[in-house]
RODO-2510 file (C-alpha; in nm, 4 decimals, decimal comma):
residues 494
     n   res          X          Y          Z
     1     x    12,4966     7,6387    11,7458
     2     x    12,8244     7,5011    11,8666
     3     x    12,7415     7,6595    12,1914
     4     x    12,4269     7,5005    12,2119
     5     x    12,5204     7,1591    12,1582
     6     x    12,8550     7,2063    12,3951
     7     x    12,5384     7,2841    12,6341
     8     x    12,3072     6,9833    12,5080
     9     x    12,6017     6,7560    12,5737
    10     x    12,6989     6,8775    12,8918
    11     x    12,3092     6,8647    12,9813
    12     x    12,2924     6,5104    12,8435
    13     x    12,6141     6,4306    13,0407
    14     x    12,4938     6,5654    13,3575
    15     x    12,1343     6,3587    13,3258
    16     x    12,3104     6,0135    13,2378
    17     x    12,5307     6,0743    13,5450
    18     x    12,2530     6,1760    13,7514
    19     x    12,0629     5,8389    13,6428
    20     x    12,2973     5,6226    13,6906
    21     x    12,3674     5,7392    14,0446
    22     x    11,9975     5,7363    14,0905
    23     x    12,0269     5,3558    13,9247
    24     x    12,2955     5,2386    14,1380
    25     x    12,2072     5,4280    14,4403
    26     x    11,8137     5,2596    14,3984
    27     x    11,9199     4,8326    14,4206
    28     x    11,6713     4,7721    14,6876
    29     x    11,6438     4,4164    14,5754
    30     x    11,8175     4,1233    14,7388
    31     x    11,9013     3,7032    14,6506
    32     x    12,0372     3,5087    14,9493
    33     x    12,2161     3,1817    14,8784
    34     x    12,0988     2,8836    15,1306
    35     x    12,2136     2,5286    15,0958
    36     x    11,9328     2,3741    15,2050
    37     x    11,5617     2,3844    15,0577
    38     x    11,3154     2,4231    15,3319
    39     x    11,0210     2,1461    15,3348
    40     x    10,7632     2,4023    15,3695
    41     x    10,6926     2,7279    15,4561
    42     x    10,5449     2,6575    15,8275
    43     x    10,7886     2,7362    16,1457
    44     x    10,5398     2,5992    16,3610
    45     x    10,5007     2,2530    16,2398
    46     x    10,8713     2,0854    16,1355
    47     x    11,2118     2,0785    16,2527
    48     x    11,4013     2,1766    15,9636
    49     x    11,6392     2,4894    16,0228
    50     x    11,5775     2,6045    15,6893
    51     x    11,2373     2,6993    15,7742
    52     x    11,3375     2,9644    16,0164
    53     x    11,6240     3,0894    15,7708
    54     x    11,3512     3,2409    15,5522
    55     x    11,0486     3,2989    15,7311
    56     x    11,1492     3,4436    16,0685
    57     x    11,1068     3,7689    16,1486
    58     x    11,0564     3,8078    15,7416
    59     x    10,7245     3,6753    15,7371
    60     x    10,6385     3,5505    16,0861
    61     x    10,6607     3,7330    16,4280
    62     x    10,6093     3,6110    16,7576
    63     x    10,5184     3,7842    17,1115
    64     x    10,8733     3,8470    17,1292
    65     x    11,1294     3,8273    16,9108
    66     x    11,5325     3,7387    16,9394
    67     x    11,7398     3,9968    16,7886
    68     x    12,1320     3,9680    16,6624
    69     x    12,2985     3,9575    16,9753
    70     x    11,9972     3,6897    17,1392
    71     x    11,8451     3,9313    17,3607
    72     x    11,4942     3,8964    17,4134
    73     x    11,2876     4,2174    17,2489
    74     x    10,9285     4,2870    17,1877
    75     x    10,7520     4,1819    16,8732
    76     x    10,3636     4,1572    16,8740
    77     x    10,3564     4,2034    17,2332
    78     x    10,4927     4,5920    17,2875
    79     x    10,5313     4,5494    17,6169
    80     x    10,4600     4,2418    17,9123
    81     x    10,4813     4,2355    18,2987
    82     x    10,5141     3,9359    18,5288
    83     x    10,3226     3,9266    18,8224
    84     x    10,4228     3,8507    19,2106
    85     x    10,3658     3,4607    19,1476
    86     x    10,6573     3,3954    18,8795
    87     x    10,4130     3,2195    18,6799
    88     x    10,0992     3,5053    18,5318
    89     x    10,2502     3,6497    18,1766
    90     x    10,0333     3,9894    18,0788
    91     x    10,1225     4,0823    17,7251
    92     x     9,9709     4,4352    17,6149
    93     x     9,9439     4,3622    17,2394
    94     x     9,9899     4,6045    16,9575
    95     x     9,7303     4,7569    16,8210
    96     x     9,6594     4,8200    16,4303
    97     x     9,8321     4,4850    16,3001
    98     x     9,6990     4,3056    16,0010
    99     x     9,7793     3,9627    15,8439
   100     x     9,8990     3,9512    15,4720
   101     x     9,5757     3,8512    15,4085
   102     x     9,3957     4,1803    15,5672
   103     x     9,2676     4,0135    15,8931
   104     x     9,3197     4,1865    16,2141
   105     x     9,5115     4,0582    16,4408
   106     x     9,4412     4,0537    16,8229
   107     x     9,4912     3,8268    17,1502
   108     x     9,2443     3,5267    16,9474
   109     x     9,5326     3,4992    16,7387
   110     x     9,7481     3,4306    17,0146
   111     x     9,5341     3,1970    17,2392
   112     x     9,5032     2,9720    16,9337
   113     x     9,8899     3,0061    16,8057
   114     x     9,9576     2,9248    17,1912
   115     x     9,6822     2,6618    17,2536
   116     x     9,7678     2,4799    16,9127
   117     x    10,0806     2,4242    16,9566
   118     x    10,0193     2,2882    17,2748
   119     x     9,7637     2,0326    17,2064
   120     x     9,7675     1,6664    17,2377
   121     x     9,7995     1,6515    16,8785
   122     x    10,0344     1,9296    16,8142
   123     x    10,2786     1,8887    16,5063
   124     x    10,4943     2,1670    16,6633
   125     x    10,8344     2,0452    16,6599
   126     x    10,9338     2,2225    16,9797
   127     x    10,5999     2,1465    17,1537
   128     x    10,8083     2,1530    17,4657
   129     x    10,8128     2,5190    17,5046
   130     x    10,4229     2,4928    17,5080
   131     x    10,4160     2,2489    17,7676
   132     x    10,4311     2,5002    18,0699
   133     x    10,1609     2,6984    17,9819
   134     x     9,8596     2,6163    18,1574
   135     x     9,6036     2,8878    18,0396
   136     x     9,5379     3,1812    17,7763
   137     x     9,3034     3,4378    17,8401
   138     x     9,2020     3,7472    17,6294
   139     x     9,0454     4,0204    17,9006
   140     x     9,0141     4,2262    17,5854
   141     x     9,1613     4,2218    17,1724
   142     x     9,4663     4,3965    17,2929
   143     x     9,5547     4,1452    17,6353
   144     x     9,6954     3,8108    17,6341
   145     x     9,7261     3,6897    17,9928
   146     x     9,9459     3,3322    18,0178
   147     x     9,9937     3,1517    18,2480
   148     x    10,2063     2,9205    18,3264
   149     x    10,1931     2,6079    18,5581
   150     x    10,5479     2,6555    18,7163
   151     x    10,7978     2,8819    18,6975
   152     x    10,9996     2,8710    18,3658
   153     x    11,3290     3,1521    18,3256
   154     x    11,2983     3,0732    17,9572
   155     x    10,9903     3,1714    17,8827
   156     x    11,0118     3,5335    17,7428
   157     x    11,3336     3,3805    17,5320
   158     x    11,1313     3,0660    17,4241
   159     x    10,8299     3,2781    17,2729
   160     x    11,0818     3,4111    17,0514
   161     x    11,1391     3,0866    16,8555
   162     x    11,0250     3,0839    16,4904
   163     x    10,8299     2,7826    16,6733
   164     x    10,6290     3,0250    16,8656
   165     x    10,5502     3,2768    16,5874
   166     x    10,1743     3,3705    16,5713
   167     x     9,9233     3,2226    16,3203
   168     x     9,6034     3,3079    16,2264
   169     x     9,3355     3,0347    16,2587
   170     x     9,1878     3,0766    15,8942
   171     x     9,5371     3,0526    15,7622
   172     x     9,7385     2,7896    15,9580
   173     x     9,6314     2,4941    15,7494
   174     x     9,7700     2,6202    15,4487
   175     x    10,0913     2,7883    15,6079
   176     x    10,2977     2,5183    15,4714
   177     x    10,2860     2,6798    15,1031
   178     x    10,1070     3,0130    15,1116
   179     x    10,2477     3,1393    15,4626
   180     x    10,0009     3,4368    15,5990
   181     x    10,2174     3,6094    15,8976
   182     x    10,2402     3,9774    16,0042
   183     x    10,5796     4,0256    15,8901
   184     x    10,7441     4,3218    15,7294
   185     x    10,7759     4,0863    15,3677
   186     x    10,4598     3,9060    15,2482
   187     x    10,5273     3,6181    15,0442
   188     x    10,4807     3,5986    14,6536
   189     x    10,6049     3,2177    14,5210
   190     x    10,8317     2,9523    14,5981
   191     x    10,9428     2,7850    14,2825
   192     x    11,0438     2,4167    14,3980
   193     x    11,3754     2,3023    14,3720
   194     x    11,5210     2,6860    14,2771
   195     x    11,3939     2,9524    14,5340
   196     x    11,1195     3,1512    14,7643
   197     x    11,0244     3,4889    14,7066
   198     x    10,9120     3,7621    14,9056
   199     x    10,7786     4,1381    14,8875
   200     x    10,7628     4,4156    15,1035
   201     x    10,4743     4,4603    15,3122
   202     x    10,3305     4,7615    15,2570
   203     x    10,1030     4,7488    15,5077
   204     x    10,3611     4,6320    15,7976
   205     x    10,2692     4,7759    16,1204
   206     x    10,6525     4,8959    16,2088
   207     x    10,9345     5,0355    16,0403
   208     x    10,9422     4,9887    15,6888
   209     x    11,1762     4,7635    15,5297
   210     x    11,4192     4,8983    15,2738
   211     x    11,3847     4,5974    15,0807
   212     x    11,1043     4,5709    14,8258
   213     x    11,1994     4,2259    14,7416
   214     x    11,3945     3,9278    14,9024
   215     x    11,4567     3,6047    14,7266
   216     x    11,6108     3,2586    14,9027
   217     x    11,7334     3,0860    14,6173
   218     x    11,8554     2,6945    14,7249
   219     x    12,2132     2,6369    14,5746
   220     x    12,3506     2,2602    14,7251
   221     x    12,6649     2,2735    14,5955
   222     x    12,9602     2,4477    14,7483
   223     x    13,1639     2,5313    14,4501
   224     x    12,8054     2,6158    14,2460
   225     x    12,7584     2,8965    14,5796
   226     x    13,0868     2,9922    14,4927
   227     x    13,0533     3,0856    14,0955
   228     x    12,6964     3,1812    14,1901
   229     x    12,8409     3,4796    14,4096
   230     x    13,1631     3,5626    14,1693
   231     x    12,9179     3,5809    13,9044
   232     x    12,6945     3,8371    14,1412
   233     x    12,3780     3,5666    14,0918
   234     x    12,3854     3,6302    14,4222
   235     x    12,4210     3,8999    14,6481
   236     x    12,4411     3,6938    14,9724
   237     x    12,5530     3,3775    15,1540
   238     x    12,4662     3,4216    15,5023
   239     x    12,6265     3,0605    15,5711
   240     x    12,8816     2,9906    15,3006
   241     x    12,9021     2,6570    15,2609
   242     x    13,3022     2,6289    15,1197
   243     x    13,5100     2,7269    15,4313
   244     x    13,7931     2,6810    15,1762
   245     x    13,7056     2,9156    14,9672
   246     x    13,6924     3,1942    15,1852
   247     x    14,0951     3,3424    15,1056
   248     x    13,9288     3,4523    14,7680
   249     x    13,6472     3,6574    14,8613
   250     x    13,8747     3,8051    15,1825
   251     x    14,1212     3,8965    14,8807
   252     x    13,8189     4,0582    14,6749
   253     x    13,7179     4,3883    14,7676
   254     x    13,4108     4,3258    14,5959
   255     x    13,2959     4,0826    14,9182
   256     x    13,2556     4,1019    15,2991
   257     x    13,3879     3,8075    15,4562
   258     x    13,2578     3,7451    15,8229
   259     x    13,3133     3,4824    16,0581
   260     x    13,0633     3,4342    16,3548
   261     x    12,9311     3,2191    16,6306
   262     x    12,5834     2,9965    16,5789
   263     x    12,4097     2,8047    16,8671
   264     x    12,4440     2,5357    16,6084
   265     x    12,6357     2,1908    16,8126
   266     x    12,7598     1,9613    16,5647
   267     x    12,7661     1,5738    16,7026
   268     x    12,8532     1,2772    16,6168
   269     x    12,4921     1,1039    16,7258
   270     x    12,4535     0,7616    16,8636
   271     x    12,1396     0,5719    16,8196
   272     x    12,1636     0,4603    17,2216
   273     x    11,9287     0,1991    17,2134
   274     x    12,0637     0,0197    16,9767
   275     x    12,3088    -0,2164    17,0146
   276     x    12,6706    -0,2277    17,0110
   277     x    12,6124     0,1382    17,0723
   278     x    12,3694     0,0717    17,4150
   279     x    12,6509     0,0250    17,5767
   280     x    12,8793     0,3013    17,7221
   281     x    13,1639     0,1380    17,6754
   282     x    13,1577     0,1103    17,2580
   283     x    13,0317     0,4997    17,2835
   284     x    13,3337     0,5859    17,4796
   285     x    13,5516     0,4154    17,2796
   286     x    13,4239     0,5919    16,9574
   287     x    13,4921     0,9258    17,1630
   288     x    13,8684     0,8259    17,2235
   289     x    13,8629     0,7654    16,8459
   290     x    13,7646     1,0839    16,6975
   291     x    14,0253     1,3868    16,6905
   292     x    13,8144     1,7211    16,6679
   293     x    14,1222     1,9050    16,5639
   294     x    14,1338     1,6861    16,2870
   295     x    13,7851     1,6773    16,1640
   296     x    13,7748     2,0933    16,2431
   297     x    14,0476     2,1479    16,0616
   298     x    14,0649     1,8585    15,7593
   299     x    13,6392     1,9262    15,7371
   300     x    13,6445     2,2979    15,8431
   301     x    13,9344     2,4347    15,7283
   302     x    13,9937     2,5339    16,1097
   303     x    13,6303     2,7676    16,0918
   304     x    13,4677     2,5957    16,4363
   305     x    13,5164     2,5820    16,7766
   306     x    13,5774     2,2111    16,9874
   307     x    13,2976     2,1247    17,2331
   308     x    13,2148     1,8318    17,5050
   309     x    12,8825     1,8762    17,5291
   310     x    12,5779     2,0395    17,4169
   311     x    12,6184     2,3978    17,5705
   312     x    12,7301     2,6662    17,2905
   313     x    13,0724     2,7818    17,3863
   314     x    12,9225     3,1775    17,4109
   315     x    12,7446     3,0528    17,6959
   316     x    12,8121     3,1931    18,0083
   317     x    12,7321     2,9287    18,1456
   318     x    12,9314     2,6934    17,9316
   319     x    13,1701     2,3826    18,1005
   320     x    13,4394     2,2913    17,8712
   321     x    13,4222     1,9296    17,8644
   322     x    13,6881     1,8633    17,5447
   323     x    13,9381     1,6618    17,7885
   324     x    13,6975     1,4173    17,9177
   325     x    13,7325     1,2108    17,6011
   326     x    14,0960     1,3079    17,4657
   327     x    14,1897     1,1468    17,1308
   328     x    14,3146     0,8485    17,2136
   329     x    14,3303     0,5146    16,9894
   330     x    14,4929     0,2887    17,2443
   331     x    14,2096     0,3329    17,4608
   332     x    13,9508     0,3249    17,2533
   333     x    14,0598    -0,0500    17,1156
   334     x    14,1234    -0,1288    17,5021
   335     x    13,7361    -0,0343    17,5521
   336     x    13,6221    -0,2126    17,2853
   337     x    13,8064    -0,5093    17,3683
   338     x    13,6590    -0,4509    17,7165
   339     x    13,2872    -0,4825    17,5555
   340     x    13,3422    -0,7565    17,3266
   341     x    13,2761    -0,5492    17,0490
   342     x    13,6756    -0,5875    16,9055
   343     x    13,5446    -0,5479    16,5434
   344     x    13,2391    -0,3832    16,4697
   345     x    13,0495    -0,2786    16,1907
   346     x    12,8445     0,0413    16,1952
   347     x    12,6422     0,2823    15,9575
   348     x    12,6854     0,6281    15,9295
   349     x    12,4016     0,7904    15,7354
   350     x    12,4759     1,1870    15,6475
   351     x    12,2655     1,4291    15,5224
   352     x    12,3500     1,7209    15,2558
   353     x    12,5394     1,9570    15,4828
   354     x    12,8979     1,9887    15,3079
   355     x    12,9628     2,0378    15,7293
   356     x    12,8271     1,6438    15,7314
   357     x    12,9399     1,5307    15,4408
   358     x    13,3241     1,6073    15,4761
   359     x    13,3111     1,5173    15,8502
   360     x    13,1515     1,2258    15,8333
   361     x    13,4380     1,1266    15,5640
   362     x    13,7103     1,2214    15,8306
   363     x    13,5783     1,0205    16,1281
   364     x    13,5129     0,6806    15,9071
   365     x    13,8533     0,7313    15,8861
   366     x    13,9104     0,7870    16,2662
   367     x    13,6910     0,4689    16,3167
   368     x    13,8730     0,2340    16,1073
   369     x    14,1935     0,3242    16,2681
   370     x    14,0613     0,1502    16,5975
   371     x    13,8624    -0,1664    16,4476
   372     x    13,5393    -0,0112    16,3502
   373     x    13,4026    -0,0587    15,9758
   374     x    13,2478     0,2687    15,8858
   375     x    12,9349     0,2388    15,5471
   376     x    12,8945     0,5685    15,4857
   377     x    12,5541     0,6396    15,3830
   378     x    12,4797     0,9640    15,2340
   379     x    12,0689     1,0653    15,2390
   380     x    11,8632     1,3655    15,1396
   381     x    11,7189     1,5677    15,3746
   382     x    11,3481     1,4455    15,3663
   383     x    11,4873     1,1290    15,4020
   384     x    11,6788     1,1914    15,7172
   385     x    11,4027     1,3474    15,8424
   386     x    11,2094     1,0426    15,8226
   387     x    11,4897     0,7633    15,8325
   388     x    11,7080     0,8822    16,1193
   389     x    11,5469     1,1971    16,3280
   390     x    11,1790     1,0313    16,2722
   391     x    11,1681     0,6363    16,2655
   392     x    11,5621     0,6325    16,4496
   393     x    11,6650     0,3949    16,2169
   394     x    12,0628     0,4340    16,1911
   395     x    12,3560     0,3890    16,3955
   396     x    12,5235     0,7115    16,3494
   397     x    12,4595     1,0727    16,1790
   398     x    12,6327     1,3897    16,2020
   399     x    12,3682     1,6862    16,2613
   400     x    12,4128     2,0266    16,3601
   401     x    12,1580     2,1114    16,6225
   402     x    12,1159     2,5242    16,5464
   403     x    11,8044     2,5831    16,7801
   404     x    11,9306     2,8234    17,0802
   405     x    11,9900     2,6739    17,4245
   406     x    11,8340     2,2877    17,3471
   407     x    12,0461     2,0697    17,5932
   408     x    11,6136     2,0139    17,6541
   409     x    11,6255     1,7391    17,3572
   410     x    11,8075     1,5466    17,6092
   411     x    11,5174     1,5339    17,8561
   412     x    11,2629     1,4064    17,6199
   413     x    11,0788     1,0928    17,6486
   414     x    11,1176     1,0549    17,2605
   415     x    11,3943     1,1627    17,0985
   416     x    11,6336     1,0314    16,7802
   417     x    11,9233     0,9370    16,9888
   418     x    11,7276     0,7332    17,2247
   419     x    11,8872     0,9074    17,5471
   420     x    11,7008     0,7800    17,8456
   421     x    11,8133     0,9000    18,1544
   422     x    11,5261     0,9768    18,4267
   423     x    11,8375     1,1386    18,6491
   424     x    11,9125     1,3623    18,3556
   425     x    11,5333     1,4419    18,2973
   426     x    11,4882     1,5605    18,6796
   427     x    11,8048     1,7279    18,6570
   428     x    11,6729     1,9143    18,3762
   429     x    11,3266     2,0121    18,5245
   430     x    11,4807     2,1529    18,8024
   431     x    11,7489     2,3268    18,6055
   432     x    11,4186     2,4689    18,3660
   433     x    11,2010     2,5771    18,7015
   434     x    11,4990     2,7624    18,8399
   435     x    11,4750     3,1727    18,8055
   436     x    11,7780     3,3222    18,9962
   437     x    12,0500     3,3233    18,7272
   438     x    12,3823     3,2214    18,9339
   439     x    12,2277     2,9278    19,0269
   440     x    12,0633     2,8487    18,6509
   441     x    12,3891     2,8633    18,5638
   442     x    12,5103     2,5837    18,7897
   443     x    12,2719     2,3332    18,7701
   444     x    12,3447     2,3694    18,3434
   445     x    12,6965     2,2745    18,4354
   446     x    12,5607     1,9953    18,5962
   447     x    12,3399     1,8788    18,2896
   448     x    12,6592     1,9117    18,0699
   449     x    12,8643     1,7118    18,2441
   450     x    12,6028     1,4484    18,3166
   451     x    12,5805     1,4206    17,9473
   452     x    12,9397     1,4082    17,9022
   453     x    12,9707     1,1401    18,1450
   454     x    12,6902     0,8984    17,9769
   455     x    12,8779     0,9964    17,6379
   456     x    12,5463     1,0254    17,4838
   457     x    12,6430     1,1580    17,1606
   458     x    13,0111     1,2692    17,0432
   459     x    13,0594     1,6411    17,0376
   460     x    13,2252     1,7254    16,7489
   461     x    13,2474     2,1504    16,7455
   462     x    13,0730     2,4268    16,7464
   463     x    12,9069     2,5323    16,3732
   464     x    13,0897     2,8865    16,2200
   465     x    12,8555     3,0979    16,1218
   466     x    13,0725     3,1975    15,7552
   467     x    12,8905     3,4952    15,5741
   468     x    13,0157     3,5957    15,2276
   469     x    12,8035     3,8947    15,0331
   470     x    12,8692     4,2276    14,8262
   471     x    13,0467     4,5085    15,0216
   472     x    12,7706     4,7219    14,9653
   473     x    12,5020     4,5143    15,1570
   474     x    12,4426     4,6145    15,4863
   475     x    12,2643     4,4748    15,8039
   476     x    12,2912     4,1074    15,7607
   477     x    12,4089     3,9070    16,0919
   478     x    12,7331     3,8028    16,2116
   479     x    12,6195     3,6023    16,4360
   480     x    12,3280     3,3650    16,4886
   481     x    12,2171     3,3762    16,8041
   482     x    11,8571     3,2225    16,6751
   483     x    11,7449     3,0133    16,3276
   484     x    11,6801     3,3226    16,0934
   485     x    11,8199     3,5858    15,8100
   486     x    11,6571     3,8617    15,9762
   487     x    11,6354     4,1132    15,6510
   488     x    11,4580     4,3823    15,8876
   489     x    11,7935     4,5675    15,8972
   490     x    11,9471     4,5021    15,5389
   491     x    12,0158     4,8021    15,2888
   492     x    12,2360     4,8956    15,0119
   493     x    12,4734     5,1128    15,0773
   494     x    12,5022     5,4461    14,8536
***
């Protein structure tokens, strides 16, 4: 009898252990922290960055997609060939995929994702990288010729935006909050004000995901993000919000700390038409006033990289342009002296970003020092959206502009910071028709520096791209070449 229970117990023993390995070894759940609540569900129809951060490549895929290091790869389209003319796009679609809603999908889909977003009254926030195309065809379900009415180098690249992701035409009008894409998650609920969920896909036409669940749960507050991971409320934070906090989680073996690159350009922007700031010589004068080393590393905690203009320092082809407008008080009072503008008094209206927030404290401060009176305004996101990036009604804001190679915003007849500049816009069209790369490369030195020289905006630094989560997650991004938390990749780790 003794024998037999020294054998029950070592049987017991054995099963527990075997159970909880199978336990620990089966988390194939995941909660990612974001800052910012996303105003719907729909990539193709706002702005907002937050969008992106949970539906691309999650939910929605494109023709192509962008993967971690911003290389163009196939998505819906398996494979594409450009003919002899530089402007006919044949995409061989693939075959078998299905919407979350059971609909097949096929070249349809794509004329009307592509010919949507490039109607007259398209809502698409990047309608520009519509605007070349000048037909779709469907020879057959599995064909989607383009084409395009001028050469554009950007093309492949642009289709990978979460703007460009494919829609369904029975589903698109209620993609805002029940999105229907193709993606490896579906989506289950969004519970306003606390967080999204999503579930695998079990019907995905690629590689299954080793996730069976994903939830983006919205946590504002830096410190909150903090306790929230500490706590392990959260397994992920794939853009930490508290730079300062950072020394803890590097000192916790619990945590992987890592510090990227983002195509995100933090400014300082200037409503251009309006005046004191219409004139150059009150925007230059504001340049001389701020000290990026200051706001990087008083805002920052030193996580960000200086910039003159709105090229991503990554770039190959990027100018640096941070001596143009060196820190320098004397001459920004001597400008605005110049411009009768000696004292001034100016409105700076900042949204939730803690990267806005502190900033925008930092170069009041900077302001003041040379004879400007700063009112700090802070707003909500919707009402930004509306307020300052819709109606342009502010002097100043400090955004971070995360969408991938946009010095386009620049060329637009309608845009928040009232840039108008029909050099600039020819400058850019022939910069956007131009396919041999050395000399893309040139003529996008030439569009920075023309917007350095017009001091359009102030260009503050580059946005880190922070991540804190549990050592044991795998596959998240370090850097973010695109808008997204691709969870295609992510896995616990045995």
């Amino acid at each position: 009898m003794i024998i037999a229970t020294g054998l029950s117990s070592r049987i017991l023993a054995a099963a527990l252990g075997a159970a909880l390995t199978v336990s620990a070894a089966a988390k194939d759940t995941l909660t990612m922290g974001m800052v910012l609540e996303p105003p719907h569900l729909d990539p193709t129809a706002a702005a907002a960055a937050a969008i992106d951060e949970v539906v691309y490549a999650n939910v929605f895929e494109g023709l192509t997609r962008i993967d971690r290091n911003g290389e163009v790869k196939p998505a819906l389209a398996e494979s594409w060939e450009i003919a002899e003319d530089d402007v006919t796009y044949t995409f061989h679609l693939r075959k078998g995929v299905t919407f979350h809603d059971g609909s097949d999908f096929d070249c349809e889909d794509v004329a009307f994702t592509l010919n949507r977003a490039r109607a007259e009254d398209s809502v698409n926030a990047q309608k520009r990288l519509f605007a070349p195309i000048a037909s779709v065809d469907c020879p057959d379900p599995a064909t989607a010729v383009v084409k395009l009415s001028a050469p554009t180098g950007s093309f492949l690249f642009d289709m990978g935006w979460g703007d460009a992701v494919i829609v369904a035409s029975e589903t698109a009008d209620t993609n805002r909050t029940d999105p229907v894409g193709t993606g490896p998650f579906g989506f289950k609920r969004w519970v306003k004000g606390d967080r999204v969920e999503l579930v695998r896909n079990k019907d995905y036409w690629g590689e299954p995901v080793d996730l069976s669940a994903a939830t983006f749960k919205f946590i504002a507050d830096p410190s909150a993000a903090a306790a929230a991971l500490m706590a392990g409320d959260l397994d992920a934070f794939a853009n930490f919000p508290a730079p300062e906090l950072l020394p803890q989680f590097e000192a916790d073996p619990r945590f992987t700390v890592v510090s990227g690159t983002t195509e995100g350009e933090t400014i300082l922007a200037l409503n251009n038409a309006r005046p004191p700031l219409d004139d150059i010589r009150v925007r230059r004068a504001i340049a001389h006033a701020v000290d990026r080393k200051a706001i990087i590393d008083g805002a920052m905690f030193g996580e960000g990289t200086p910039i003159g203009s709105h090229v991503a320092p990554h770039n190959p082809a990027y100018v640096d342009l941070t001596g143009r407008y060196p820190h320098d008080p004397e001459k920004a009072r001597d400008l605005l002296k110049d411009a009768g503008a000696e004292t001034l008094k100016l409105t700076l209206r900042l949204p939730p970003p803690p990267y806005a927030r502190r900033s925008g404290e930092i170069v009041a401060a900077q302001l003041k020092e040379v004879g400007i009176d700063v009112e700090i305004v802070p707003v909500e996101w919707a009402q930004w959206l509306d307020q300052v990036f819709k109606r342009t009604d502010y002097d100043m804001t400090i955004v971070s502009h995360t969408e991938p190679a946009d010095i386009e915003i620049y060329a637009r007849e309608s845009y928040y910071f009232n840039y108008k500049s029909r050099e600039f816009r020819a400058a850019y069209y022939d910069y956007a028709t131009t396919l041999a790369p050395e000399e893309a490369k040139a003529k996008l030195g030439r569009l920075q520096k023309m917007l350095a020289e017009d001091c359009v905006n102030v260009f503050l630094f580059q946005l880190a791209k922070t991540g804190v989560w549990d050592a044991k997650v795998e596959g998240l991004w370090q850097n973010a070449p695109i808008q997204a938390n691709d969870l295609t990749d992510v896995r616990w780790a045995e």
